[in-house]
N, C-alpha and C positions, 0 to 999 in steps of 0.2 A: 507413283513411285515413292516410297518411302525409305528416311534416310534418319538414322537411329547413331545416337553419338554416344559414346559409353565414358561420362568425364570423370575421369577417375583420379584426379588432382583433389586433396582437401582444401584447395584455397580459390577461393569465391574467384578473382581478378590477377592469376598466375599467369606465366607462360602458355600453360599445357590449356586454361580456359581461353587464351589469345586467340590458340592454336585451331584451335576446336571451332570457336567464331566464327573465325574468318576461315575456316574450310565451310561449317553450314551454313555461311549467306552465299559461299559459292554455287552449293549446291541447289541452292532454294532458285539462284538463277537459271536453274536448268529446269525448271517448274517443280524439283521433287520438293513433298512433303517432308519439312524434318523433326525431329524431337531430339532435344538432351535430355539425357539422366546424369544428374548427379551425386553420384552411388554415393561420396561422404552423406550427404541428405539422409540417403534413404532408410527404409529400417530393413537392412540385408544381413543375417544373421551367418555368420560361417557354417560350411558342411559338417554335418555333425555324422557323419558317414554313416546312416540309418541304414540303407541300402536299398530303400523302398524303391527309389528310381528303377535298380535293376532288376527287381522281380515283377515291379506294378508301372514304370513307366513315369513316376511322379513324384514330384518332391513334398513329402508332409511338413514341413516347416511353414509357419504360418507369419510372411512377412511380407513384403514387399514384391519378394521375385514371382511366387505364381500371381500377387494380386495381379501386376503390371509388368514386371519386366520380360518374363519369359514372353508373353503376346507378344509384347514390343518388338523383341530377337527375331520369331520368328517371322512375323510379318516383314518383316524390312526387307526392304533390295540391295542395300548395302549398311553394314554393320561399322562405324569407327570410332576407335577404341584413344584417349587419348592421354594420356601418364607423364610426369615426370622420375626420371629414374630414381629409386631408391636402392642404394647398396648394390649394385647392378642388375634391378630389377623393377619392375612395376609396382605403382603403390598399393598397399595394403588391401586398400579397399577396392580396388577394380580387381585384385588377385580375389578376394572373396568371392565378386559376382563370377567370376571366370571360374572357381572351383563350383560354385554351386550349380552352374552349364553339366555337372556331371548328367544332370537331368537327362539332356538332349544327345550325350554321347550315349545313355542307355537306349533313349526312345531308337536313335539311330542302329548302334552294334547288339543290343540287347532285342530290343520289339519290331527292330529292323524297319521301322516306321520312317520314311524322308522328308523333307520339306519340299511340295512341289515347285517352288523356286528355285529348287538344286542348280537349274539350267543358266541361270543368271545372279546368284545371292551372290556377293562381294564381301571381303572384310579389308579393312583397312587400317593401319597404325599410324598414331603422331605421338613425336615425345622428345622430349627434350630433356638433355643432362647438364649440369654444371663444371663436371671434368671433360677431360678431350681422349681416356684413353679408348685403345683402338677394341676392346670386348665389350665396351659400355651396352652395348643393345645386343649382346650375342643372346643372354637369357628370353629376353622379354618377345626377341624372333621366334623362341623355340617355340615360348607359351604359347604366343599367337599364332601360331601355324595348329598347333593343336588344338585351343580354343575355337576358332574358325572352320577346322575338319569338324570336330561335334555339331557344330549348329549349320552343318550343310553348305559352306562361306567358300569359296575361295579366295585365299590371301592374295589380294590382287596387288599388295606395294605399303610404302608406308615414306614418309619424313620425318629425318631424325637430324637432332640439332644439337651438337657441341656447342660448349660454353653459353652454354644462357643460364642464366646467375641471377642476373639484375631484374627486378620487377617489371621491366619493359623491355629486355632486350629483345624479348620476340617481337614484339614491336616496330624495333628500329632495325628490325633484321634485312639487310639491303635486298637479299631475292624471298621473303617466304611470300608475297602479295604475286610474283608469279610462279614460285612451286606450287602452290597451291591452286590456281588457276588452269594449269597445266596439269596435275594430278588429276583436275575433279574433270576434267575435262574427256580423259581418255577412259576414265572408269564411268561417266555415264551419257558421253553421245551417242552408244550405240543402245543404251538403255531412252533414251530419249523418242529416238526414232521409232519407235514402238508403234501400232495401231493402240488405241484405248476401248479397249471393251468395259462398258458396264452392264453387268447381269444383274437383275430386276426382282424380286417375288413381295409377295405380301410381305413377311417375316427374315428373311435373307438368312435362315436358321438352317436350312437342309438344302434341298435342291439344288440351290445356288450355289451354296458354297462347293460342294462336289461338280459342279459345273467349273464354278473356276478355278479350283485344285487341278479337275482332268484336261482344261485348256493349258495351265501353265505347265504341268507336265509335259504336255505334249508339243508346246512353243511358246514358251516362256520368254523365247530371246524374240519374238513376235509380237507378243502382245500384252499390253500391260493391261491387268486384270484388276477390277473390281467390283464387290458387291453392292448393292445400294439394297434397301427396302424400304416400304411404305412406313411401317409399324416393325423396325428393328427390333428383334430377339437382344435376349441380354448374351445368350451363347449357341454353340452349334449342338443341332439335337446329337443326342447321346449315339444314338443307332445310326446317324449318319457318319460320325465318328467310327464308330466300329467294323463298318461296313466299306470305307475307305480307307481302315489302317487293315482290313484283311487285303487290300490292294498292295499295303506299301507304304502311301499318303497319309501324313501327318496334320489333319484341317483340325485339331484340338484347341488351339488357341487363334482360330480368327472371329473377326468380329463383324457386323456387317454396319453400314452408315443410314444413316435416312436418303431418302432419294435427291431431297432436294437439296442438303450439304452435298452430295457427293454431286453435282450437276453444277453447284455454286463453284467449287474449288477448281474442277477437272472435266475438262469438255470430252465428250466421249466420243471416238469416231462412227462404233457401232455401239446399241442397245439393244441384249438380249432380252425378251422378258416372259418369266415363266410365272406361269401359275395367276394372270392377271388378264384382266379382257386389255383389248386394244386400247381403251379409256382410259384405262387405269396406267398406262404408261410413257414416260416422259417424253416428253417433244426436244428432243435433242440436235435436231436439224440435222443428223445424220442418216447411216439405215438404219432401221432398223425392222429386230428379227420376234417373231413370236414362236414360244415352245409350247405346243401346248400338250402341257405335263400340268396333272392334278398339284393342287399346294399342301393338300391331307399329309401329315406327318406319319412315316412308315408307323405299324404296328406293330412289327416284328425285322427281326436282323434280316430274314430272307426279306422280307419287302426293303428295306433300305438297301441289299444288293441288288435286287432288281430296279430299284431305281436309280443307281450306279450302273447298272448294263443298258439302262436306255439312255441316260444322259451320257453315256461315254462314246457313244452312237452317234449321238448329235453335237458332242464335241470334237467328235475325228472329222467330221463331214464340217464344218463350221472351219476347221484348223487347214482343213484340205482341201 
């Protein structure tokens, strides 16, 4: 489970970084994996409204966001977003990465392409303003409801904090150590309870990854999915990509682990393993399962959907 913080604060040891903290060591207690970004850092250039997203699916801007950020979004199980109010609204720089998401509103309404985590991806808000009036966070709700619908999220809540002003006052804020506690709580114990599948192959570049795009589509709120490989790919074959966005499925930006990081971080319940003799597959102490499906990378679009109609086969039977 992965858990993605979007610090959208320009100041290193603010509020909105307090904030952000102390929700991801909550989170990290629940075993997920987290990463911050922080957009002031990054080199995230504004939407310069090319349009390429909506006819091609992609953004040609060559910065930060398809290096790293977009994978980040879409991988995560819960997305939070965390700002202090500006002028009645979020700052600058988190509204940038949030305009340049048109990406994923296209891949979604334009390519019609989803994130097969639709079934469980979360988005969540923290922010805090230094006035008390009563619209302060009417704008930044709108954003984030529609930020969130683009990248597949639902806006599952958020904590907002009048009058913090002072360099510390989130700090010495009497309840945010159990708002917070109590937030992350209900947004991922039922994400926790999960089974852990980890699917296996040589390269974790095709097969795989259509294996566990078609699981978490089809129970997502079941099992928490990941890939591992021997010899990780840098990305997902091309034709696997195409032959799972003719589905729907959006597996464009995943990435697969090496085996033995992902066995080090995350015990798996089950191990799928495709395209690998029985030897060649980790001893996880759980069950596990062998597919035995070729690791030969399709030749053609028809072979990569056929390889989609046989893994989707053995993913409904596996789910069922």
């Amino acid at each position: 489970m992965l858990v993605v913080g979007l610090q959208g604060s320009p100041r290193r040891k603010g509020n909105s970084r307090f904030l952000l903290d102390t929700f991801l060591k909550a989170t990290a207690s629940f075993g997920a994996e987290t990463r911050m970004i922080e957009v002031d850092r990054c080199n995230i250039l504004p939407c310069k409204e090319y349009t390429v997203c909506e006819t091609k699916g992609y953004c040609p801007i060559d910065d930060d966001m398809p290096a790293e950020i977009y994978g980040l979004i879409r991988r995560a199980d819960l997305v939070v977003a965390a700002t202090p109010v500006f002028f009645y609204n979020m700052s600058a720089q988190l509204k940038g990465v949030i305009d340049r998401c048109q990406t994923f509103w296209a891949r979604k309404y334009r390519m019609r392409w989803r994130d097969p985590r639709l079934k469980t991806k979360k988005g969540y808000l923290l922010s805090v303003a230094a006035t008390r009036g009563n619209n302060l966070f009417d704008a930044i709700h709108l954003t984030m409801q529609y930020f969130y619908d683009a990248i597949d999220a639902d806006y599952a809540g958020h904590l907002t904090y009048r009058g913090i002003e002072g360099p510390k006052d989130m700090a010495r804020h009497a309840s945010v150590g159990e708002d917070v506690q109590r937030a992350v709580a209900g947004l991922l114990s039922p994400l926790s309870d999960r089974k852990r599948l980890l699917i296996v192959g040589p390269s974790g570049t095709c097969a795989t990854q259509i294996a566990a795009a078609l699981v978490r589509s089809r129970a997502g709120e079941r099992f928490d999915v990941r890939v591992g490989a021997n010899r990780p790919g840098a990305h997902v074959n091309a034709l696997a990509v195409k032959a799972m966005a003719a589905r729907g499925w959006d597996i464009a930006y995943e990435v697969p682990v090496a085996t033995e990081q992902a066995m080090d971080q995350w015990r798996p319940d089950l191990v799928v393993g495709m395209g690998l003799t029985a030897d060649a597959l980790p001893d996880a102490g759980g069950t596990l399962i062998r597919w035995d499906l070729s690791d030969t990378l399709p030749d053609s679009l028809d072979d990569a959907t056929h390889l989609c109609d046989l893994i989707d086969e053995k993913a409904a039977a596996l789910v069922h």
